[in-house]
N, C-alpha and C positions, 0 to 999 in steps of 0.2 A: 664695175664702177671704180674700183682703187685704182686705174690707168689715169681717172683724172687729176691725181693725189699727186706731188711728189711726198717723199717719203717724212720730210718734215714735216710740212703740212700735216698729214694722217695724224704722225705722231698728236701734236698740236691738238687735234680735233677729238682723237683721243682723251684725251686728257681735260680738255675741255668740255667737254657731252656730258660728263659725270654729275659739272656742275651744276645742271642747267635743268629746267623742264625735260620734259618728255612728250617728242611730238612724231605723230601716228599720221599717216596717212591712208586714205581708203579709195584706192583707184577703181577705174572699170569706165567700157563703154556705155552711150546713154542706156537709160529703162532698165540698169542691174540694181538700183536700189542704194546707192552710193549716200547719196541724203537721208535717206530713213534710217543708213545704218549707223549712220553716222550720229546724228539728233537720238537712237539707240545708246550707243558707246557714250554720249556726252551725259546721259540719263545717269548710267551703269557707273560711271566714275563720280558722279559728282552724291551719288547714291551714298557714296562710301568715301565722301569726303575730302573728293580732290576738287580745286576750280580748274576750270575747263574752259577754253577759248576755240569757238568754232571759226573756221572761214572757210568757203566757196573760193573755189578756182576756176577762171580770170577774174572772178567776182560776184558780187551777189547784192539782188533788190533789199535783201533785210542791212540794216547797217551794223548791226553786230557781227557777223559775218565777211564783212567787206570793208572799203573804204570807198568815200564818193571819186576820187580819181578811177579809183578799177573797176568800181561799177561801169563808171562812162567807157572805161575802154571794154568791157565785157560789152556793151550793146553794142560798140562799132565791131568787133567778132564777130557776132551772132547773127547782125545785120546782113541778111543774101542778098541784096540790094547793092551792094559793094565789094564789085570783082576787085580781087588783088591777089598777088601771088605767094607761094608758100611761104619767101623770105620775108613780105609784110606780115604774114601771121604769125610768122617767129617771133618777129619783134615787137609786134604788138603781147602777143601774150607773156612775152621777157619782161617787157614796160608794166605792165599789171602784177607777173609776178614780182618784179621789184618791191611796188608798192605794198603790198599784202604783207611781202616779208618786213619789211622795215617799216612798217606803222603796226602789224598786227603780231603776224608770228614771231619775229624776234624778240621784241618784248613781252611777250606772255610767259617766253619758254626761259627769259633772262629771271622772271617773276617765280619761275619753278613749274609753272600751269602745266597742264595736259593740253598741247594742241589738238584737236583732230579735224584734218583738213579734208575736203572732199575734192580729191583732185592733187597732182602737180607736175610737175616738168615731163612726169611719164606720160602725160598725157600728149603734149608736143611732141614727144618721141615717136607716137603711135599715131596720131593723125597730121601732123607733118612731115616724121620721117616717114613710115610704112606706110603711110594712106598720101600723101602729097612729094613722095620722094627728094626730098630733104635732106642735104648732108646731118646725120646724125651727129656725128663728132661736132661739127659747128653748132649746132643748137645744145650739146653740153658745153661749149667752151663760152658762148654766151649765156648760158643759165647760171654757171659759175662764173662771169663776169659782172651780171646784174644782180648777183643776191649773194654768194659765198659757199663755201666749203660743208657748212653744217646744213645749208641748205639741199644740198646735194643726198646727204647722205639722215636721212627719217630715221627713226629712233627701231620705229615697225612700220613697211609698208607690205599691203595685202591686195591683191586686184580681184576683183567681182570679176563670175564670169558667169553668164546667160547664152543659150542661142539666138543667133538672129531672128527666128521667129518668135522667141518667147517675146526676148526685145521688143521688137516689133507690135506685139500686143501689149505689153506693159504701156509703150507706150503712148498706142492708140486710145489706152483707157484714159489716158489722162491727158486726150485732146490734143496733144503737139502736134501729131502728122498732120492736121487744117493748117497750121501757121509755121511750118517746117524752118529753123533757123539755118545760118548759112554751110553746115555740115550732115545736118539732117537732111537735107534739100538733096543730095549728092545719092547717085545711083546706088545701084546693087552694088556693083562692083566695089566702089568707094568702101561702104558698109562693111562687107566681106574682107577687105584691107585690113578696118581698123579690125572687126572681129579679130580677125587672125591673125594680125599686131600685136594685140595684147596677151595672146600667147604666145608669141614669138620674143615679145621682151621681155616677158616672167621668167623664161628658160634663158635665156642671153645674162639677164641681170640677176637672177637668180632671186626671183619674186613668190613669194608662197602667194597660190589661186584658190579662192574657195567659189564652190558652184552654187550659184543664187538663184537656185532655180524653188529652194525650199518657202516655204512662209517664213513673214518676219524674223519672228521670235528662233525657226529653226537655224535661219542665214547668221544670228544676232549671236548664238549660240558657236556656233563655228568659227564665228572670229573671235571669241574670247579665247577659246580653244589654240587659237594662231597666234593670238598675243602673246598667251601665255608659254606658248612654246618658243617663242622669237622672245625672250626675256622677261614676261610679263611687266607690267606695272604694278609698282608700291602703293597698295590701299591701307 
């Protein structure tokens, strides 16, 4: 990821991170448990006396988590009723992640907050790049066009990893496969992309993977374990 840096900048951002909150990201394909663990971590921090600001990436129905601009463009995504192609869904989900950053995460993390975000720009990486064949380089050069430099680069991020069939039962238990939204809806093939995308980014970008295949509490476990080795946080 320092390619998208020049060498000032870094510097820069360096130096600046120190001052600022601390914000964690928790990636992963759908049915890995990325919301539970995350609504976990916001438990576990605020336990011990930090405030903590959640958000959903493109957006989310709760509005503490969202903004009403990114919700609405969260439905027009999800909506499979509206073919378009991978470069609309770049920039739709750039437009959301805009919003997010600049009404939510920036200011929380400017306040000193613990972000912990479910989801971000890895997510485009791996289902527009590797699952929609997507210049990747263009979608970092507009992800750090629509948000910045700090944006880029999460304090801690961790990516969920499940198999597809576990997936797959997770998250038939919780009804979605009836109303499949516009990337669920998409074949094996598709599926098996993004699966194997998000290993393929972990290793490229150099991403610590925890396997959620355990119960809550044990997967909850594991990523404190990760935190804590990627720098912990000050409780």
């Amino acid at each position: 990821m320092a390619g998208i840096f020049t060498e000032a900048a870094y510097c820069n951002y360096e130096v600046t991170m120190g001052s600022l909150g601390k914000y964690i990201v928790i990636e992963g394909n759908d049915g890995t448990g990325k919301s539970t663990q995350v609504a976990k971590l916001a438990d576990y921090f605020r336990e011990r006396g930090r405030t903590v600001c959640v958000v959903e990436e493109p957006g989310s129905e709760d509005p503490e988590k969202s903004t009403p601009i990114a919700d609405e463009l969260r439905k027009v995504i999800k909506n499979g009723d509206l073919a378009r192609s991978a470069a609309v869904n770049v920039a739709l989900f750039s437009a959301a992640r805009r919003e997010l950053w600049q009404e939510k995460i920036q200011p929380a993390l400017e306040r000193g907050e613990i972000v912990l975000s479910a989801r971000n720009y890895i997510s485009t990486l791996v289902y527009q790049g590797r699952g929609e064949g997507y210049d990747e380089s263009e979608i970092l050069r507009l992800t750090k066009l629509f948000t910045g430099e700090r944006y880029l680069r999460p304090d801690i991020m961790i990516i969920l990893s499940l198999s597809h069939d576990k997936r797959e039962e997770r998250i038939a238990m919780r009804g979605e496969l009836k109303n499949p939204d516009a990337f669920e809806s998409r074949g094996q093939d598709f599926q098996e992309k993004v699966d194997d995308g998000y290993l393929e980014i972990a290793k490229d970008y150099d991403i610590p993977v925890v396997l959620a295949d355990g119960n809550v509490e044990e997967v909850h476990d594991m990523l404190i374990d990760e935190i804590e080795i990627n720098g912990g946080i000050d409780v």
